[in-house]
LOKOLZA-444570 format. One line per 2 residues: their letters; for each residue x, y, z of C-alpha. Coordinates in steps of 0.02 Angstrom, whole numbers. Layout:
<nodes>
A = X/Y/Z  ... .
</nodes>
This chain:
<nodes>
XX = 0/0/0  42/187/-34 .
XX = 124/259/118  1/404/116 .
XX = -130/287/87  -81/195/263 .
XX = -73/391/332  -253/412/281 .
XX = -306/239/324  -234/267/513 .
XX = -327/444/550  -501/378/476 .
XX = -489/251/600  -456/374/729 .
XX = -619/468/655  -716/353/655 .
XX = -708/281/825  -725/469/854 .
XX = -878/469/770  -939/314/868 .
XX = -882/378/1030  -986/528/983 .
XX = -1140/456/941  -1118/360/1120 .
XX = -1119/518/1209  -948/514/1260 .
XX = -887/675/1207  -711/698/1286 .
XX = -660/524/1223  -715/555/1058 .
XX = -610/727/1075  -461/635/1089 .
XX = -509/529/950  -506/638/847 .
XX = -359/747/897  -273/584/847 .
XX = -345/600/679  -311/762/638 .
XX = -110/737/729  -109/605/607 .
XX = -113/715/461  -17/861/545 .
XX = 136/735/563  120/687/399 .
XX = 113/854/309  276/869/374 .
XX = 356/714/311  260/756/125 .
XX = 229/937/136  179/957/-33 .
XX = 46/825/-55  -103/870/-102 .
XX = -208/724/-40  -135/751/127 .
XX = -197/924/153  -365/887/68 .
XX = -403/760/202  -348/873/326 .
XX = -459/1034/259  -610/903/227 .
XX = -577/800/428  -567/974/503 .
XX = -739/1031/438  -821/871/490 .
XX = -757/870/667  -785/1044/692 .
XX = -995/1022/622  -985/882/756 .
XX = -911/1004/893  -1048/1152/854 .
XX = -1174/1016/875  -1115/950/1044 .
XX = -1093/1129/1109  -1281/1169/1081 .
XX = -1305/1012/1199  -1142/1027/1322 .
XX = -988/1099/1320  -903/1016/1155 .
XX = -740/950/1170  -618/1061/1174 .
XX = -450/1099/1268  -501/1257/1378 .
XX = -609/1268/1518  -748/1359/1534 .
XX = -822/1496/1652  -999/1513/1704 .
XX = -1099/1670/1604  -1147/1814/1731 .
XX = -1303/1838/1602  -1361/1688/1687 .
XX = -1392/1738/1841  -1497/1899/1806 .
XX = -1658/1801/1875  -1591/1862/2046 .
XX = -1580/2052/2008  -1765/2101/2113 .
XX = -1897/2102/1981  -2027/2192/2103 .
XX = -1945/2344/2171  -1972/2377/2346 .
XX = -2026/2577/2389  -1844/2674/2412 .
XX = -1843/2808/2548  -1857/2982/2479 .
XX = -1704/3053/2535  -1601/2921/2467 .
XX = -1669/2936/2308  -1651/3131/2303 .
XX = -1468/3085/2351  -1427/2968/2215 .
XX = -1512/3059/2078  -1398/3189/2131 .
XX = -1252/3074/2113  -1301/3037/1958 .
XX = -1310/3213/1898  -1122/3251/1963 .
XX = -1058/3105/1864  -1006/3094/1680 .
XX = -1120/2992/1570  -1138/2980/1381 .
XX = -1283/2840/1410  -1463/2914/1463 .
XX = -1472/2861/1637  -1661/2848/1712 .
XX = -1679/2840/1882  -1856/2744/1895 .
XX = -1884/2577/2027  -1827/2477/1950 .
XX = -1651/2570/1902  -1661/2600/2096 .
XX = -1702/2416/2133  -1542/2352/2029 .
XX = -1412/2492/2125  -1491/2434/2285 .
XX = -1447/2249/2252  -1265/2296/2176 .
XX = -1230/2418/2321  -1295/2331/2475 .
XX = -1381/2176/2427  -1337/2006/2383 .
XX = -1251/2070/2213  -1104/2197/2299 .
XX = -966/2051/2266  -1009/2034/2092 .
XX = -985/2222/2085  -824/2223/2168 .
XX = -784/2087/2025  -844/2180/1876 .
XX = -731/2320/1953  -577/2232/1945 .
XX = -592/2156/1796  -630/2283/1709 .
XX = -470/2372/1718  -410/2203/1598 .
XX = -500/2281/1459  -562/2463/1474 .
XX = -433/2551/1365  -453/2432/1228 .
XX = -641/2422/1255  -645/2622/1270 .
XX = -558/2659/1111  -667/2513/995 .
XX = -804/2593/1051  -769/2767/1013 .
XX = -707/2711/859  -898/2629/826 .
XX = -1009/2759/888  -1055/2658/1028 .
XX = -1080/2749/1208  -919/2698/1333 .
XX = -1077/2667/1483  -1090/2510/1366 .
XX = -937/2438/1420  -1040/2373/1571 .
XX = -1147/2266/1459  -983/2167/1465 .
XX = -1000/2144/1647  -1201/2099/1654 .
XX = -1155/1968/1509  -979/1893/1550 .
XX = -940/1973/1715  -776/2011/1589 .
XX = -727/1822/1561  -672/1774/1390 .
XX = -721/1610/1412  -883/1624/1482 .
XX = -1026/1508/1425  -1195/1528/1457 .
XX = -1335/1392/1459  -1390/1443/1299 .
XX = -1195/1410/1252  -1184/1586/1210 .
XX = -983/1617/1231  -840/1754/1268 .
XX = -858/1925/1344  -1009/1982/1234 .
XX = -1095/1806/1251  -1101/1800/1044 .
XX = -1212/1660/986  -1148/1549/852 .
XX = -1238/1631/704  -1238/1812/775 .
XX = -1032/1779/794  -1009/1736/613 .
XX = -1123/1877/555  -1009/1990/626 .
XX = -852/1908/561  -799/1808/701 .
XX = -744/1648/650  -773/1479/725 .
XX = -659/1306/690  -596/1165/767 .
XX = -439/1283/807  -498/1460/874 .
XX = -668/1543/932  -667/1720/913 .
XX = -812/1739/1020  -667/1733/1151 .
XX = -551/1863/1082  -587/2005/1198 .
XX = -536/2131/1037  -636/2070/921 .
XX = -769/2022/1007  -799/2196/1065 .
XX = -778/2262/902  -913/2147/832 .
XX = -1033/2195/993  -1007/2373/968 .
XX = -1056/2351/780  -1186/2231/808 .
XX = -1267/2364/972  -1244/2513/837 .
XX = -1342/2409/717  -1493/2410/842 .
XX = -1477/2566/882  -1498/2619/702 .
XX = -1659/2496/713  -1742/2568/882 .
XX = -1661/2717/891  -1675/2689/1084 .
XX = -1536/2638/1185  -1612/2547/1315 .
XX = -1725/2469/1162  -1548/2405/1053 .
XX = -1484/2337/1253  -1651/2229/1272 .
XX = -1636/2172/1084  -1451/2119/1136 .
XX = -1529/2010/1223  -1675/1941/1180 .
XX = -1648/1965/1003  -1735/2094/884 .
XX = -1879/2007/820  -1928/1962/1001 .
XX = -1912/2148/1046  -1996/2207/888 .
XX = -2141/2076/931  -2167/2144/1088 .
XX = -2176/2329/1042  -2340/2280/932 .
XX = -2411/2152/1023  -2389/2286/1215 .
XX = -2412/2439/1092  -2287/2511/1183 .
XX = -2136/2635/1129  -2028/2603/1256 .
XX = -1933/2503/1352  -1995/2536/1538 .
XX = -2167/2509/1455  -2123/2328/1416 .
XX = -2045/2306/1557  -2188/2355/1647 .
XX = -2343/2215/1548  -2198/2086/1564 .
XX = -2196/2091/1388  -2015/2038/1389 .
XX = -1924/1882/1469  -1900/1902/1658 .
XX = -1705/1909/1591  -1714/2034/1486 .
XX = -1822/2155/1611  -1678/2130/1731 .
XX = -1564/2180/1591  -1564/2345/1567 .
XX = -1576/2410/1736  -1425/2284/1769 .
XX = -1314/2374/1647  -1375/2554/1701 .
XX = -1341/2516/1890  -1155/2438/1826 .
XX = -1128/2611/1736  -1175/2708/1882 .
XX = -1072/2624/2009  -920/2580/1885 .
XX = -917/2797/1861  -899/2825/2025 .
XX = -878/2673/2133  -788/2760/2288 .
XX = -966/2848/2296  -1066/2693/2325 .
XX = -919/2613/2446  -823/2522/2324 .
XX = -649/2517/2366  -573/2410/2248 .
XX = -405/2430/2125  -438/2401/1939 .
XX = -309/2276/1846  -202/2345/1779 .
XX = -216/2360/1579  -165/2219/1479 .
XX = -45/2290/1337  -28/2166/1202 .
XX = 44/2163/1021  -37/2042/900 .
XX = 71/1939/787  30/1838/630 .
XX = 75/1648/639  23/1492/509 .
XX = 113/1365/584  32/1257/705 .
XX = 161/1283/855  119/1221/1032 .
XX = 66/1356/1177  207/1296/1269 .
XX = 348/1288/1140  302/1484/1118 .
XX = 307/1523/1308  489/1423/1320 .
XX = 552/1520/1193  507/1697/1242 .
XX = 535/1652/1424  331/1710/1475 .
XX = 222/1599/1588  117/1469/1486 .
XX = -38/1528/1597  -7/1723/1543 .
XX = 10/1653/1359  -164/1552/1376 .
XX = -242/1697/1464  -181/1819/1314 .
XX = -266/1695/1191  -420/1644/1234 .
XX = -484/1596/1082  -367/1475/1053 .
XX = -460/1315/1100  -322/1201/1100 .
XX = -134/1200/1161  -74/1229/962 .
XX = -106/1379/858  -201/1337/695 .
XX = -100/1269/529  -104/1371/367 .
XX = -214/1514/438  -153/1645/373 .
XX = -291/1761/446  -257/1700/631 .
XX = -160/1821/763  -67/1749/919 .
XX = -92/1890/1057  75/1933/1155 .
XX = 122/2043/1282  178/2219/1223 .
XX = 368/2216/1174  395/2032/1133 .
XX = 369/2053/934  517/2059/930 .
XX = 590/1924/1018  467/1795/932 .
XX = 506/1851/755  699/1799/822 .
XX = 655/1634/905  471/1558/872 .
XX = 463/1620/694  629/1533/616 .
XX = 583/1357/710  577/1195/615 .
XX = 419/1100/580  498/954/714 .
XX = 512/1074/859  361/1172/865 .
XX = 243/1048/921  304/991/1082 .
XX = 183/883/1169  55/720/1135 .
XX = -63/678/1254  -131/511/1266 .
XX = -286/425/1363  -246/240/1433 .
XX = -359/102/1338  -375/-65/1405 .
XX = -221/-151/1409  -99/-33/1359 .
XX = 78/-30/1432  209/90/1428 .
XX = 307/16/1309  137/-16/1187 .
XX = 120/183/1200  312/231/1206 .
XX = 316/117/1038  176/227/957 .
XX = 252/364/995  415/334/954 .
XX = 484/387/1116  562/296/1255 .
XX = 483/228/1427  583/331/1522 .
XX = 546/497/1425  355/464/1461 .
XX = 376/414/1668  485/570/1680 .
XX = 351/669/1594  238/623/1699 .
XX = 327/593/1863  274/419/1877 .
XX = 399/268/1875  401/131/1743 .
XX = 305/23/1873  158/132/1915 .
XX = 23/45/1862  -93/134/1701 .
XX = -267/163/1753  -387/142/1582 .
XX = -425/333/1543  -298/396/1630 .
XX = -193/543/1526  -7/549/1463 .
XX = 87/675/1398  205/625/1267 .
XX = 349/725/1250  357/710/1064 .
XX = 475/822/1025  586/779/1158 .
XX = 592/830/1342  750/736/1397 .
XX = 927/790/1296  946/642/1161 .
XX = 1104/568/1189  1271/613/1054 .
XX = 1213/433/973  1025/492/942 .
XX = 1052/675/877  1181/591/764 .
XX = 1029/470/700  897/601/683 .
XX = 1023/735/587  1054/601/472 .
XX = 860/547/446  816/719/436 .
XX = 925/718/258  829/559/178 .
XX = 640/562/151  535/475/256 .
XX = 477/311/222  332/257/330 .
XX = 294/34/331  130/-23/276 .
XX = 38/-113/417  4/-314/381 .
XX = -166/-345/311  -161/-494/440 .
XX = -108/-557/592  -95/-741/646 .
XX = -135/-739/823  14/-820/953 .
XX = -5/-907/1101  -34/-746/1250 .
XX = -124/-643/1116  -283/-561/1155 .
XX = -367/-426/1049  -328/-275/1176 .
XX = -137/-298/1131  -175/-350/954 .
XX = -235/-195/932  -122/-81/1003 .
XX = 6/-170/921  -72/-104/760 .
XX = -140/41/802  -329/2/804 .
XX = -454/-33/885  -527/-190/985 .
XX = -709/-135/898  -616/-137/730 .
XX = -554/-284/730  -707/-372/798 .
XX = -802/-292/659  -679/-321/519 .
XX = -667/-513/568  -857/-523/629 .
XX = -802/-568/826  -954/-589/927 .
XX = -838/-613/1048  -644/-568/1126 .
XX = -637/-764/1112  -466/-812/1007 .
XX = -381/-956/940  -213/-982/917 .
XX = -157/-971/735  -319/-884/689 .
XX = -294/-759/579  -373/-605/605 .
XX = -384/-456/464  -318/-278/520 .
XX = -425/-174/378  -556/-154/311 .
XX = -616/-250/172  -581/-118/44 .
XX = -416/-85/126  -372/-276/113 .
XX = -406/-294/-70  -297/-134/-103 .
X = -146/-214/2 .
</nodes>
């Protein structure tokens, strides 16, 4: 068989126990599956960078997987590499829908407040405004103010300027806060995601893109430039502020629908027939009792320091590199790298994107154009990770791998005698942890002159006394489900000398 075809051969099989894995339910599993697939191609672009079957799989695997991963996130939280924070928008239910009467003197107090500070958002004092600063100031809500008042020094300048730039009010920035509480990587239960809690479709319609690789939702930048386009947008519908806030939210047909249907004009009116979910009611006077306390939060007893700015410079890269390998090389925490990127859904940068950016802290441009940018292929990916099957010993995965048993226990910190635990997770130091000896670097210069040649697999195995079909198929790299299919095992029964097929039929006849 054609060495690519053996390539191909290996990461289906990898995609399609993904794909049964998936239809299972099990989600994580199946992520790994097919991580494996699409490492399978990676590796092999490198050893035949200019096929063109090669990257056609890949381009054609990629957009299967990633249909796949949309799908589970409407039902759970996919299968990706980051983890996820919980959506502030989801807990607006708690903000008091049925304002309780406000003393008269405090109210003549705070709309006086309110006319000292600096707004460029109408601000309307009404119960339920009143009802919403009373819960953020004294009430159950105060520590998610202090919160939204540290975070928000993260992203304010960047935020600020966008903004300005769209024609969007700066008292908007706290729309941030009621959705996100200013986490990138906040998800909400309807699996809304990043700072502006962009839907899938609403995301792409304002040019944030969505792949196996990268979300944009979670790139604070452009996320908030596609918010303050998409809020200017409703604006320019409504021509209402607190209107274009509530369609934000509940979307603009649903706002437009409940204009008629209330025959009202404003917002206050449907807020006050219920005309509008319980959510969206809360909304509004959420984000105007942010705006007044973020303006002037040593006012309402806030006494909390902002974070300090993030100040970042944004760098183009196209080869898949690993997270890691980047932070190494420009001597930065891995964490502060992550935290930089969070769209990045996975520990390595996208391959041949030529429209993604890598976000890094202001002043290292420079450094990574010296030492990230003139990397090989080989030494940009750095780790593997692995999940235990039945089985499976060190050596089995070592073998795989092409690394040695000691590389992987050192990795790891475990010893060669700590016993696997089916599931558990490796990292495989692919591109190599541990200094090679003299011997090995001599090996691997002189490979690295001479094309690769990659062994077909047998077609078939004759099976040896000790055999059973857990180690026949690690031994070949499939799995225990293939081979009972392929061979029509209604059992893990085996006799010795059987021989058992390690393709497909199709497969077979082409060997």
């Amino acid at each position: 068989m054609d060495p690519v075809d053996t390539i191909i051969a290996q990461a289906h099989r990898h995609y399609d126990q993904g794909v049964r894995l998936y239809d299972n339910g099990s989600l994580k599993q199946a992520g790994t599956e097919f991580n494996e697939a699409v490492d399978t191609l990676l590796k092999a672009s490198r050893v035949y960078p200019l096929n063109a079957r090669i990257r056609k799989e890949m381009t054609d695997l990629v957009a299967k997987v990633h249909e796949m991963e949309l799908a589970a996130i409407r039902t759970g939280d996919g299968f990706n590499d980051t983890d996820n924070d919980h959506a502030a928008v989801d807990e607006l239910g708690n903000v008091p829908t049925s304002p309780p009467p406000i003393d008269p003197n405090r109210r003549d107090a705070l709309e006086a407040n309110v006319r000292n500070s600096t707004h460029d958002l109408p601000i309307e004092l009404n119960s339920r405004v009143l009802a919403a600063l009373e819960y953020f100031q004294n009430g159950r809500g105060h520590k998610t103010m202090e919160v939204g008042l540290e975070r928000v020094g993260l992203y304010r300048p960047m935020m600020e300027r966008i903004l300005k730039e769209e024609g969007v009010p700066l008292d908007l920035i706290y729309l941030a806060q009621a959705e996100s509480a200013f986490l990138p990587r906040a998800v909400s239960r309807a699996k809304a995601r990043g700072m502006w809690q962009f839907i899938s479709s609403r995301g792409k319609e304002y040019g944030l893109r969505q792949t196996w690789w990268i979300d944009e939702r979670s790139d604070p930048e452009k996320s908030t430039r596609a918010a303050a386009r998409h809020l200017k947008d409703l604006y320019d519908e409504f021509d209402d502020w607190y209107l274009a806030m509530a369609a934000y939210n509940a979307g603009p047909y649903r706002v437009e629908q409940a204009l008629k249907k209330a025959k009202a004009t404003t917002f206050w009116q449907l807020a006050e027939k219920r005309a509008l979910p319980k959510e969206t009611i809360n909304y509004v006077p959420t984000i105007l009792a942010f705006a007044i306390i973020g303006n002037n939060p040593d006012t309402y007893g806030f006494d909390v320091e902002p974070t300090k700015p993030m100040e970042t410079e944004r760098v183009q890269l196209q080869e898949a590199t690993d997270l890691r390998v980047i932070a190494e090389n420009l001597s930065i925490p891995v964490d502060s790298l992550k935290e930089l990127n969070p769209h990045i859904l996975r520990w390595t940068t996208p391959p041949d994107d030529s429209d993604f950016e890598l976000v890094l802290p202001k002043g290292y441009t420079e450094a990574f154009v010296a030492k990230v940018v003139p990397l090989n292929e080989n030494e940009r990916i750095l780790w593997r990770y692995h999940n235990v099957r039945q089985g499976e010993t060190l050596s089995a995965i070592a073998r795989k791998y092409g690394v040695s048993v000691p590389e992987i226990t050192v990795s790891n910190k475990i010893s060669a005698k700590t016993p696997l635990r089916v599931g558990q997770e490796l990292q495989i130091p692919v591109s190599g942890v541990t200094r090679p000896s003299a011997a090995k670097t001599q090996t691997a210069a002189a490979a690295s002159t001479k094309p690769a040649k990659t062994t077909a697999p047998p077609a078939s195995y004759r099976v040896q006394s000790g055999d059973t079909l857990t180690a026949i198929a690690t031994k070949f790299n499939v799995t225990v489900n293939d081979l009972k299919k392929w061979n029509r095992l209604t059992s893990t029964r085996l006799d010795i000398g059987q021989k058992l097929s390690l393709a497909p039929v199709n497969l077979r006849q082409a060997n």
